[in-house]
Structure formats: C-alpha cells, structure tokens
C-alpha positions as CSV (number, residue, x, y, z in Angstrom):
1,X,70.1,70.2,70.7
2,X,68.6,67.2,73.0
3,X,67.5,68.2,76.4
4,X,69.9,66.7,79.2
5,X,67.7,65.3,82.3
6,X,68.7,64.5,85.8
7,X,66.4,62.1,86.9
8,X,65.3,61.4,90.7
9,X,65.2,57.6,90.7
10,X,67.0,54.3,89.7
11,X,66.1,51.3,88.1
12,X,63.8,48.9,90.5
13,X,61.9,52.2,91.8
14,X,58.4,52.4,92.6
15,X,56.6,55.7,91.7
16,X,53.3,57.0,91.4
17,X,52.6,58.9,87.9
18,X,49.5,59.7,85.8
19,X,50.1,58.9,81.8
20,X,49.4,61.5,80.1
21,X,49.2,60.6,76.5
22,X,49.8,57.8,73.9
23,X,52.9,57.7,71.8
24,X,53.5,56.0,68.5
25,X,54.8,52.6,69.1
26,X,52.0,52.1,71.4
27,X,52.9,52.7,74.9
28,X,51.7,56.1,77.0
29,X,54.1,58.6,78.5
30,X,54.1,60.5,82.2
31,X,56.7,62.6,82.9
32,X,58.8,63.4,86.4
33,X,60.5,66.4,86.3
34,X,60.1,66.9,83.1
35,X,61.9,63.7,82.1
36,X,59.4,60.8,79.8
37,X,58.8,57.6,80.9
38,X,57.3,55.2,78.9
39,X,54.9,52.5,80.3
40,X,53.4,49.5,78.4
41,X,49.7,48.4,78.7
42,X,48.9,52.1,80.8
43,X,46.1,54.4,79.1
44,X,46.0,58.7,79.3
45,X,44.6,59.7,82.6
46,X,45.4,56.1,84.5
47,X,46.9,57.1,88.4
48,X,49.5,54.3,88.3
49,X,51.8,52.7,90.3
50,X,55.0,51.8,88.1
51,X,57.7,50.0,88.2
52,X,61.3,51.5,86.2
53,X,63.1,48.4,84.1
54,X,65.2,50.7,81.9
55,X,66.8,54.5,82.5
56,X,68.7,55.6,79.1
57,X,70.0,58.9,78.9
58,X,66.6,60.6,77.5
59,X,64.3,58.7,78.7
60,X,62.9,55.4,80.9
61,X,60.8,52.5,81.0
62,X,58.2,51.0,83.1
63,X,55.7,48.4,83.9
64,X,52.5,48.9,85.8
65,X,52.2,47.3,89.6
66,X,49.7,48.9,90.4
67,X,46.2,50.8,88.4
68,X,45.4,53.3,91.5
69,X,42.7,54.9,89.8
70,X,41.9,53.6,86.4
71,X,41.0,56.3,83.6
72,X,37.9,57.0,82.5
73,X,39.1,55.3,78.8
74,X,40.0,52.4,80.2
75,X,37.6,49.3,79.3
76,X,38.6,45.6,79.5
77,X,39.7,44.5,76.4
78,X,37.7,41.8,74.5
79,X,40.3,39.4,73.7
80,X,41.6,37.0,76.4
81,X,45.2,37.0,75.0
82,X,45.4,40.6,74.9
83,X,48.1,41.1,77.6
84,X,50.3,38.4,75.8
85,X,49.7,38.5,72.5
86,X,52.1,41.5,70.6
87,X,48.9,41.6,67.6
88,X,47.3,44.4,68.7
89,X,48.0,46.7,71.8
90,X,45.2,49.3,72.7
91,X,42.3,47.1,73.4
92,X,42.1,48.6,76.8
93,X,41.1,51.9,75.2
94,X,37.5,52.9,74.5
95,X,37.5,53.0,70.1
96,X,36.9,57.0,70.3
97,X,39.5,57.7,72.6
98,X,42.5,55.7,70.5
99,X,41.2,57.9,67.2
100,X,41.9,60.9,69.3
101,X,45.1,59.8,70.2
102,X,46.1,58.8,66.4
103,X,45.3,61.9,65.4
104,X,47.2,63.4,68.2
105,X,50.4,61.4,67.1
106,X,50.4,62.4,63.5
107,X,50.2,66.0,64.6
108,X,52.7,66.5,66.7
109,X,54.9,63.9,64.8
110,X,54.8,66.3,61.8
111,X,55.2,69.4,64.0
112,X,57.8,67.8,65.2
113,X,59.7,67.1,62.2
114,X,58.5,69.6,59.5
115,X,58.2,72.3,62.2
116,X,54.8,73.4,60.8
117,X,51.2,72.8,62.4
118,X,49.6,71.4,59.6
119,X,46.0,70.8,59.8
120,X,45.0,67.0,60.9
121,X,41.4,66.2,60.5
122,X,39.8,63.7,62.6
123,X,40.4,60.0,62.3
124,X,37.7,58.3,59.8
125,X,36.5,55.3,61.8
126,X,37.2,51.5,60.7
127,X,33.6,50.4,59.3
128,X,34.7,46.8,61.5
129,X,36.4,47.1,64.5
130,X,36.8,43.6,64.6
131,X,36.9,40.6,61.9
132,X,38.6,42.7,59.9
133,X,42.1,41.4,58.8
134,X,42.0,40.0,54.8
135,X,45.5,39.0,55.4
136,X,46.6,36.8,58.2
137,X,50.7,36.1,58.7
138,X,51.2,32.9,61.2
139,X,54.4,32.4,62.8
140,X,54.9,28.1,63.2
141,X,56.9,26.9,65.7
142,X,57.1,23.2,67.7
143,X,57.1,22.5,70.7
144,X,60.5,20.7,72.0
145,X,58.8,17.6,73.9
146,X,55.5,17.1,72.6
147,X,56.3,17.8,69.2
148,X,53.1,20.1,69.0
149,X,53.1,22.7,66.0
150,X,52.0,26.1,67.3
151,X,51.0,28.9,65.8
152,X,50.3,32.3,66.2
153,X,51.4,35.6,67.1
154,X,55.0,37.0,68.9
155,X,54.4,38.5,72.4
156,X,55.7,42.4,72.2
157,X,59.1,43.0,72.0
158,X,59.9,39.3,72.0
159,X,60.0,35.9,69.5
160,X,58.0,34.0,72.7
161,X,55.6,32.6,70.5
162,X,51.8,32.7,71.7
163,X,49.5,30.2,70.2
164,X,46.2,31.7,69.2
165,X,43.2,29.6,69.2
166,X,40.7,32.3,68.8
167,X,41.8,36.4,66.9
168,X,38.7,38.0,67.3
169,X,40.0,40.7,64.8
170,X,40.4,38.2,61.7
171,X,37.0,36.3,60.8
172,X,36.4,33.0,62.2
173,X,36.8,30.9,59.7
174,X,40.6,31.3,59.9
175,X,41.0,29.9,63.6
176,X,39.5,27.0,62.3
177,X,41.2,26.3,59.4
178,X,44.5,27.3,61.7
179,X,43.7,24.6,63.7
180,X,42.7,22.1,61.0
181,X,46.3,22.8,59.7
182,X,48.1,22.6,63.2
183,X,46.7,18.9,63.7
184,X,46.8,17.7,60.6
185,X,50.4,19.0,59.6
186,X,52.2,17.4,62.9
187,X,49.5,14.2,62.1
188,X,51.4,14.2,58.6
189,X,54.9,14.4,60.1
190,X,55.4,18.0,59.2
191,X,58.0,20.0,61.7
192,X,57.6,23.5,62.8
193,X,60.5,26.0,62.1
194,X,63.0,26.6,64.7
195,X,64.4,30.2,63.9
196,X,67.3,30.0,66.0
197,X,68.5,26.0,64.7
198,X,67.1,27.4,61.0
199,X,65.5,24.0,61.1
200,X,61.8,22.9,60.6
201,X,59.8,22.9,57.5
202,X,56.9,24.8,58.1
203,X,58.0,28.5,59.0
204,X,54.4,30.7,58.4
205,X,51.0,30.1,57.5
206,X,49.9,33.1,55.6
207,X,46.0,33.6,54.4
208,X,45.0,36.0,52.0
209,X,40.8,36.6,52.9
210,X,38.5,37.7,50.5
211,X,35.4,39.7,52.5
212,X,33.0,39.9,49.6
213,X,33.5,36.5,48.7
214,X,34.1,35.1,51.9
215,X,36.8,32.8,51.1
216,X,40.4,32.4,51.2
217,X,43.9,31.0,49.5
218,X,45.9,29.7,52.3
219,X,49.8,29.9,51.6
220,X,52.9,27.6,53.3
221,X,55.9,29.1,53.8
222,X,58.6,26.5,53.9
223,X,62.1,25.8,54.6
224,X,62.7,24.3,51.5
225,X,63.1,24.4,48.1
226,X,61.1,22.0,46.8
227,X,57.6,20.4,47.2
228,X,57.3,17.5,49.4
229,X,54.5,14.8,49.8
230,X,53.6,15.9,53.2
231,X,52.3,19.2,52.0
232,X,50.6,18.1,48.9
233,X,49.1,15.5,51.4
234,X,48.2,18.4,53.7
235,X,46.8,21.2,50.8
236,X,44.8,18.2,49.8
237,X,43.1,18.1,53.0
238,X,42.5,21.5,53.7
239,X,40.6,21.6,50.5
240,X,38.6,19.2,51.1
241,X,37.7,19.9,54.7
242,X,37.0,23.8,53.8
243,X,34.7,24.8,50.7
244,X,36.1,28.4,52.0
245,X,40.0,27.4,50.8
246,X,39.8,28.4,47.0
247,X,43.3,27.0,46.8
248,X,46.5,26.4,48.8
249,X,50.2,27.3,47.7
250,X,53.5,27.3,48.9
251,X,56.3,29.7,49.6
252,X,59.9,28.8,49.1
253,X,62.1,30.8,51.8
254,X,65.5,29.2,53.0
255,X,66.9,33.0,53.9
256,X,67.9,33.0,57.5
257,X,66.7,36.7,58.3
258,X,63.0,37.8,59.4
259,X,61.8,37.7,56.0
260,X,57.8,36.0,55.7
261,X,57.7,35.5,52.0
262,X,60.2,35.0,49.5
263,X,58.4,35.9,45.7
264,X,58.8,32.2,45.1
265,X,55.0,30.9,45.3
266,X,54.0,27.9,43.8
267,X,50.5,26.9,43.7
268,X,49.8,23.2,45.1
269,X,46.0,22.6,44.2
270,X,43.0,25.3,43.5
271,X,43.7,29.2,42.7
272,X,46.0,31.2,43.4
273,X,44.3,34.3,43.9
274,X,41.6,35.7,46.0
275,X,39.0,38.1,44.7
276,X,37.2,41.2,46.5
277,X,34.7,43.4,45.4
278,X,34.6,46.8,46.8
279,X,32.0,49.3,45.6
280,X,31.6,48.8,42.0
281,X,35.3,47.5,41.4
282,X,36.4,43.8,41.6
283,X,40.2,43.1,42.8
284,X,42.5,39.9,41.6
285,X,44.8,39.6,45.0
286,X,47.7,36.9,44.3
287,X,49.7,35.9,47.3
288,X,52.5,38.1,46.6
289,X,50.7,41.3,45.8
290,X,50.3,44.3,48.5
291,X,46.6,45.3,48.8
292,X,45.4,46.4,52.4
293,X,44.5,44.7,54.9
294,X,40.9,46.1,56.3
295,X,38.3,46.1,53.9
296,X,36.6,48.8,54.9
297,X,38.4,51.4,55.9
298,X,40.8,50.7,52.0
299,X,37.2,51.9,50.9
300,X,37.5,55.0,52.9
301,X,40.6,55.7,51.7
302,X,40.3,55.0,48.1
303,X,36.7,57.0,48.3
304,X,38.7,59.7,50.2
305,X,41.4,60.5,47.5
306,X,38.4,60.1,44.9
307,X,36.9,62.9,46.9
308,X,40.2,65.5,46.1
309,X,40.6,64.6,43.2
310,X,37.0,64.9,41.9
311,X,36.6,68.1,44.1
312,X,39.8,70.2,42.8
313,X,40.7,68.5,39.1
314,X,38.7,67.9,36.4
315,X,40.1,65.9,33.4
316,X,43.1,65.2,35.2
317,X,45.9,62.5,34.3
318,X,47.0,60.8,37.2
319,X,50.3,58.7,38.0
320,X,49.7,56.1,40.7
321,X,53.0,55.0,42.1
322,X,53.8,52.0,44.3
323,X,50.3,50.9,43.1
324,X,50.7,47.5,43.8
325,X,47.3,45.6,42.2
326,X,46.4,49.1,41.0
327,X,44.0,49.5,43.8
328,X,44.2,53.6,43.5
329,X,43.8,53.8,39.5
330,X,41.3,51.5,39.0
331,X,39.4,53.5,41.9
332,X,39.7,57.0,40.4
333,X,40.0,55.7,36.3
334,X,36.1,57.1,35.8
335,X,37.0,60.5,36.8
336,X,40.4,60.7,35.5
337,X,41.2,61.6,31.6
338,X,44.2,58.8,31.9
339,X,45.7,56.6,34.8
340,X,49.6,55.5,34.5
341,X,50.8,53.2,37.5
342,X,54.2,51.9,38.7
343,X,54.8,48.3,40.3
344,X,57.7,46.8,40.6
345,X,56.2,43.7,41.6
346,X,55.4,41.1,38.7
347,X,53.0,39.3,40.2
348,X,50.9,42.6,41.4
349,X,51.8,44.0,38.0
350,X,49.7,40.6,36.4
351,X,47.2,41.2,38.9
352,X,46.4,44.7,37.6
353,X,46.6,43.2,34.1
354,X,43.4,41.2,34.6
355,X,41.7,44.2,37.1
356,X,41.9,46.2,34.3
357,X,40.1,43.6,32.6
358,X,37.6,42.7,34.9
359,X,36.7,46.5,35.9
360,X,36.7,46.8,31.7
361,X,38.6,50.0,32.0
362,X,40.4,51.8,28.9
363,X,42.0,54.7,30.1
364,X,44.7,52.8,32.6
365,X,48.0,51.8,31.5
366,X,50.1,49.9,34.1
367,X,53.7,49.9,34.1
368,X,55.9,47.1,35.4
369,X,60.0,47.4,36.7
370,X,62.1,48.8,38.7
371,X,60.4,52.2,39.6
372,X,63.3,54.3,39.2
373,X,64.3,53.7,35.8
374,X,60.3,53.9,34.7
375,X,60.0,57.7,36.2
376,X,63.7,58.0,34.5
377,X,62.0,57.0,31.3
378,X,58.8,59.4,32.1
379,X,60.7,62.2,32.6
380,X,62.7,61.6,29.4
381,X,59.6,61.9,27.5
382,X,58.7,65.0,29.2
383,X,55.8,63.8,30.6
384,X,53.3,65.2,33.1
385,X,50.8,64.4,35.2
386,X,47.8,66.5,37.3
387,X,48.2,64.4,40.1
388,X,50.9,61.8,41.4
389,X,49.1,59.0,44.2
390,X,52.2,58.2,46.3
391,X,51.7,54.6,48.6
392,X,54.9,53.5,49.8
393,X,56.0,51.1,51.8
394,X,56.4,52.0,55.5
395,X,60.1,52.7,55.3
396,X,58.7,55.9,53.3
397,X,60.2,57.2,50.2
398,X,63.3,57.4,49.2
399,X,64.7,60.6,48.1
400,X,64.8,60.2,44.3
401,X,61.3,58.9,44.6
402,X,60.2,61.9,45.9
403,X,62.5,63.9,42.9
404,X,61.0,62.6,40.4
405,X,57.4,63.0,42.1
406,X,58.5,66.6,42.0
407,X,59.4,66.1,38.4
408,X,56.4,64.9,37.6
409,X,53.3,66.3,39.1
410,X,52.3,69.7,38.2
411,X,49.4,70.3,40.3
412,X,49.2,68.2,43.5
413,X,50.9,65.1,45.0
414,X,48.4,62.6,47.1
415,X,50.2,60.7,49.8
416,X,49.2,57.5,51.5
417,X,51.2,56.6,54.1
418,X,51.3,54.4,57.1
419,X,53.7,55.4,59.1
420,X,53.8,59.0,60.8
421,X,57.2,59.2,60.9
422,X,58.6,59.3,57.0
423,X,55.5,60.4,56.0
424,X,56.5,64.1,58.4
425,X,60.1,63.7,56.6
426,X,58.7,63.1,53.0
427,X,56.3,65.8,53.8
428,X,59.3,68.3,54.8
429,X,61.5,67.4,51.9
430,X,58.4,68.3,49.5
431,X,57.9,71.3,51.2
432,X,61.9,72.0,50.6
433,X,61.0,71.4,46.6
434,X,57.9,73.4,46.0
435,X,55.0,71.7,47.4
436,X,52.4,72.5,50.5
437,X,50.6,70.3,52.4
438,X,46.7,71.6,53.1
439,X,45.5,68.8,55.4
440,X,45.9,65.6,56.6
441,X,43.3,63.2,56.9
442,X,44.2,60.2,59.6
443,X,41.8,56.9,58.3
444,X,42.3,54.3,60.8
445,X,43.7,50.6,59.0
446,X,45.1,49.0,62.4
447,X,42.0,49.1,64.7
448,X,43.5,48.8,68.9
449,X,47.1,49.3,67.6
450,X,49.3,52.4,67.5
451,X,49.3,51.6,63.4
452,X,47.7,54.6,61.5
453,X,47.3,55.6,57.8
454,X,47.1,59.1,56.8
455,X,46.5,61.0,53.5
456,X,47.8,64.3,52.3
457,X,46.9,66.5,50.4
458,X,49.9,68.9,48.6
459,X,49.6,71.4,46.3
460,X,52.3,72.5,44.1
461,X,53.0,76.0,45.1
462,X,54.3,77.5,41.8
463,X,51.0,76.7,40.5
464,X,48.9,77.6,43.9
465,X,46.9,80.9,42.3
C-alpha cells in the first residue's frame, strides 16, 4: 500500500534540506516530513538551498540555488562539461564515497523488492577511473545556420545536444579522430541527422576501442540505405590520417525510433573487428557484438565468477547464456569439464566462432538462434548443467528465461546484471522456484555514474546439503 504525504510547500519554493543519500538514477534524496525530494547534481551530507520544479503525488523535484555547506564528499569534478553533459553524473563525488553509495542502492533495491537482506559485498574498484570506455556512441547533429556537424553527448533528461571536444573517460585518441570526422564530413558535404525532420545522413559515430591493441574500428550510422561517395570519400580519409583506425564501416538505420544501430553493418575499407587481449585470452569484437565497455573492471568480473566457480565446482559443465562473443566461456573453459553458450546474435555468434579459435579451446560449443527455442531444445534432451552464467540485457530476464534456467542448472545459477532493479525481481522469482542467493558482489563498470553491475551467486536449494 503506497504511503500518502501532505506536503508543506508548492512548486517555486525555496527550502533548506540536507541530502541524505544517492538513489539509482543518479540524483540524491532529502526528505521534509517524511516526504522525498529528489535533487540533481546535490551529494549525501550537502546543506542546500533548493529550489522545487515538480510535486507529484509521492514525491518532488528540485534544483540546487544554493550549496550552504558543501559535504565533505564533494570535490570538483574533473571534466569541464560535467554540469551539461548527461555522460556521466557523479563526478562531484570523491571515487570511494560513490562505491559506497552503489553498494548502498543494490541493497536496499533488493530489500526492497525480494524483501530479504541479502548480503552485498563491497564494490570492486574500476582498475581506470578514467580512459576507460572501449565503446564510444556519438550522437550527430548540424547546426541550423552554420551548417556545423556536432557531436557528442545529450544533456540529462533532454535531446539538447552538447558537443564534446574533450571526454576524459574514453582515451584520447577518440576526440581526435571525432574531430577529424566533424571537419572533414561537413568539408565533404555530409549532413548531420535531424531527429525530429528524420532528415540528415549521418545520425551516430560509434567506435569500438581495443585497449590492448590500442586501436579502433570507427562505424557510421546513416540515414540511408545504401553507400554514398561521400563516406567512402570520408572512411578513406580517416584511414589514412589515423594508423589507430583499423577499419571504418557503416550502419544502415532508416527506423525513426531511438534505435543507434540497425544489424546492418557494412564494412567500407580495413577490418571489421577490433581485437583485445585480456589475461591470457584474446577477443574478436565486431561492431554488432555486446562485449563490455571497461576493460578492466570486465577482467574483474570474468576473474570473479572464475573465482565461484573454481572455489565451489570442480569438473563442472557450464551453460553461458546471453554470452554474446562468449566472453564468460572462453574465461572459465580451463576449469570447466564443458562450456555450452547461447547468442542470438549472428555476428557475436561468428565472433565466438573464431575466439574459440584463437584461444585454441576444445571443450566450448557455441550455440546460435533464438534463445528460447535452443533451451527448448536443451531441455528436450534432458540436459544438465552445474552451473548456468546468466548476462542479460538491462531490461533483465524474461520469465521463461529464467524457467528454463531453473530447468537447467542443477547446482547454482551465476547472474551478471547491470541493472539493480530486474536483477532484485529476477532474483525473487528464483527464490519463488528453488534457488538462494548467498551474496552479491557490486563491480563497478560505469565509473561517476549511477550505472552498477552486480554478480550473484545462487544456489539451488534442493541440492543445498
């Protein structure tokens, strides 16, 4: 039953609060009588003056006028654009301090929906905390006089597009080739998208970075459906300007929604693919395949279900689903007895193809279609695994996902999720069919966002002894 507030104010007011906390979605709550407000930019501990823009029924919005007495987290963030720019959103907050608020928002989101207090360890640290984006999505728009192509990033809550010269949390090669591109693709006669006319040609610049290698394929995402002379003209001289650009392609999307990529990519000149080696392991990356984002901290994570798996199953055979390039099989084949993974996508299912390949494993078997019909076919067979590696999308997983997860794993389910939200109502659903989650452990993906990824750890409890 939701709590009904009164509240003591009106929209326009000015009041003084102290924020107490950090919510997911980024902004920090105070309360007044009990009743939340939500302010954007404010940190825990902050004596504010605010500002209310919004009262809805449960809660209210605000903007800061005044820092009164700043918190003792509070630093000055290190990018210039940060009040603008909707990138990233907790620069203002000392590194330490943000963990402890992730790990605060996965706890009492799961509380919250499960109704348990389940144990969240502390939030393993990003080994960069900036540079650290491998992939790199570009908004393009034009300016309406000038004819200038921008680029960059939305400001928060808005399609106001902020064009970034400098994003000191991608490397540094990328603002320059950004800029190479912006010149050089208005110099060609190539217009910027305009999302509300649907008109323009050049709608995103999206990079895929390789850390290891230090290099990059840089993709165009058009609003077209075939390939004009102007971008063959401009993927010739991007390659020739940057020995970093292993190869430049081009994405066909005429859908008017907020779609990036269509799976229509078409390579102009070089590769299409990027390679990273992590550890021991070496990863094919096309355009169109998932693989994460940070480097480093996709070590920690792959290192980190290793770490359960070696610690509690020996021998085991393991069903990586969702598993994209099969980034999580190829990690634990040499201390698993088999590895089957599940991709939908063809061009991530190719990639694993040649990763299992180049890693010269034997003991991995990838499976490509539509996932539901695969663990159909699985179950069928009557086959069993120790361990299932869920990775979903953000949106979660979907009910029969989780069924046939169920189905399927006779010792322990391993979720990756990066979203605190589903992940609490996929955890409680699982808890509904038989399974028990021991602990979560919070790695941090997003650094100076709200964004966190989390891993746990259930054990079936029919076989729990």
């Amino acid at each position: 039953m939701n709590k009904k507030f009164e509240t003591s104010f009106n929209c326009g007011d000015i009041l003084e609060v102290t924020a107490e906390k950090l919510v997911y979605e980024g902004d920090a709550i105070a309360k007044i009588n009990g009743f939340p407000i939500f302010i954007h930019g404010a940190c825990p501990d902050d004596k504010l003056k605010i500002k209310i823009t919004k009262i809805n029924k449960n809660y209210a919005l605000a903007v800061i006028e005044e820092i009164i007495e700043p918190s003792t987290h509070r630093i000055k963030p290190f990018c210039p654009l940060h009040n603008v720019c909707g990138g990233c959103g907790w620069q203002h907050i000392d590194y330490d301090f943000q963990l402890e608020q992730k790990r605060n928002i996965v706890f009492e989101t799961v509380k919250k929906i499960t109704g348990k207090e389940i144990e969240v360890k502390p939030v393993i640290k990003s080994p960069d905390t900036i540079a650290f984006r491998s992939k790199i999505q570009y908004p393009v728009s034009q300016t309406r006089v000038s004819k200038r192509i921008i680029a960059g990033y939305y400001k928060k809550g808005s399609h106001e597009l902020v064009n970034i010269k400098y994003c000191p949390i991608q490397p540094k090669i990328i603002d320059k080739i950004t800029e190479f591109i912006r010149k050089n693709a208005q110099d060609t006669g190539i217009s910027g998208y305009n999302e509300k006319l649907h008109k323009g040609e050049l709608r995103h610049i999206v990079y895929r970075y390789s850390k290891s290698e230090n290099e990059c394929i840089v993709i165009f995402v058009v609003n077209d459906t075939k390939l004009s002379d102007k971008f063959k003209k401009l993927a010739k001289k991007v390659s020739e300007e940057f020995a970093h650009v292993k190869g430049c392609l081009i994405n066909y999307n005429t859908e008017r929604t907020n779609l990036i990529m269509t799976n229509d990519t078409r390579k102009i000149t070089g590769q299409n693919f990027v390679t990273e080696k992590i550890g021991n392991k070496i990863f094919r990356v096309s355009a169109n395949s998932f693989f994460q984002v940070n480097i480093g901290s996709a070590k920690n994570i792959f290192d980190y279900v290793k770490k359960i798996v070696k610690e509690n199953y020996s021998n085991s055979r393991i069903l990586d689903a969702y598993s994209g390039v099969s980034s999580f099989g190829i990690w634990l084949s040499d201390i698993a007895k088999e590895v089957v993974s599940v991709e939908e996508a063809p061009s991530a299912t190719k990639d694993a193809l040649e990763n299992i390949k180049l890693n010269n494993i034997n003991n991995l078997t990838p499976l490509n279609g539509d996932a539901k019909k695969i663990f159909e076919q699985l179950i069928e067979k009557n086959e069993k695994f120790d361990i299932t590696v869920l990775d979903p999308p953000r949106k979660g997983c979907s009910r029969e996902s989780l069924d046939f997860a169920v189905k399927l794993s006779e010792k322990a389910i391993i979720y990756v999720s990066c979203n605190p939200s589903t992940l609490a109502r996929d955890l409680k659903y699982l808890h509904e069919n038989g399974f028990k989650t021991q602990y979560i452990q919070p790695v941090d993906m997003f650094c100076h966002s709200y964004h966190i990824e989390s891993i746990a750890y259930l054990t079936n409890s029919h076989k729990d002894n």
